[in-house]
N, C-alpha and C positions, 0 to 999 in steps of 0.2 A: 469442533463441528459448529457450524453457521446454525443458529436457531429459526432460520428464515429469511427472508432475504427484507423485512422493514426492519428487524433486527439492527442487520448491517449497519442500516442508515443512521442508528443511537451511537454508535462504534467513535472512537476517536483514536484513530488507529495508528500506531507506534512501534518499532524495530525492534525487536524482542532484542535482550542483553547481550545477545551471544551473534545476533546480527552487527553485520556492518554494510552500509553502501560504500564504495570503493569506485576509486575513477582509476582503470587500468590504463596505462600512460600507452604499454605498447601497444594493445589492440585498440585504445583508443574508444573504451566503450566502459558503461559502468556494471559492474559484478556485485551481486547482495554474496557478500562473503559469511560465512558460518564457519564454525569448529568441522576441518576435515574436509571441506567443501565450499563449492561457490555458483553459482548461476548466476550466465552471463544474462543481463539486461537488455532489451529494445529499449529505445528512445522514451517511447511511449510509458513503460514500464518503471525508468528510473524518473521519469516526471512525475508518475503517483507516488513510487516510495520517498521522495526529497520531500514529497507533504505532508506524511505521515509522522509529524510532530507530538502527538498527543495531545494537542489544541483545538487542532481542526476535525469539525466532524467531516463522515464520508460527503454528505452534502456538500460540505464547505470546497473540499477537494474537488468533487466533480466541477460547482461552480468554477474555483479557479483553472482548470485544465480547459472550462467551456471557454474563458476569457483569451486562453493562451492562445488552445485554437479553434478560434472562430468557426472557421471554414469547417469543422466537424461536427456533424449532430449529437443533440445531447445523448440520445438516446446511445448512439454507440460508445459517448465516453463513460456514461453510466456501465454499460454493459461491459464495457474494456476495466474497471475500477473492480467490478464486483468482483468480478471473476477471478484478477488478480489478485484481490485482498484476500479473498476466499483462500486460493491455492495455498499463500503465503503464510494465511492464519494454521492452515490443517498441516502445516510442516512445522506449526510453534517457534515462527522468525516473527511474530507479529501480536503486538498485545493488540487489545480491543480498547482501552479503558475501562474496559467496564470488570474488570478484574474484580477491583476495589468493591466493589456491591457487597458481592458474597461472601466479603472480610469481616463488614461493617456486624 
């Protein structure tokens, strides 16, 4: 569960182990593949997960999607990023980085 949505923003968010992004050759579209299962990707959707390196924070991400594309207000790629990660993280395909805190 999302602890709030400035939370988010500390996030450095990365494919959980059992994730994979896949580029399906036949339908020509990309799939986050998992044990048993897969959902299919919008355009939009596999652009946020191919950033989700564990490097970049959510900021980092939005910025570069802002750069990508222009022509879209931030405010929507914000809101298109959240909402995804959110989904992605509450199905446990998606670390935070911030794992590691509560190791230490």
């Amino acid at each position: 569960m999302v602890d709030g949505p400035h939370r988010l923003y500390s996030w450095q968010p990365r494919l959980a182990s059992k994730a994979r992004l896949r580029w399906d050759k036949v339908e020509k579209q990309y799939m986050l593949v998992f044990p048993e299962a897969a959902l299919v990707l919008n355009q939009t959707a596999a652009e946020v997960l191919k950033l989700c390196d564990g490097d970049r924070s959510v900021t980092d991400i939005i910025d570069a999607l802002l750069e990508k594309f222009a022509e879209t207000k931030r405010e929507q790629i914000e809101e298109h990023v959240v909402e995804l990660l959110t989904r992605i993280h509450n199905r446990g395909l998606l670390g935070t980085g911030l794992e590691t805190e509560s190791e230490s």
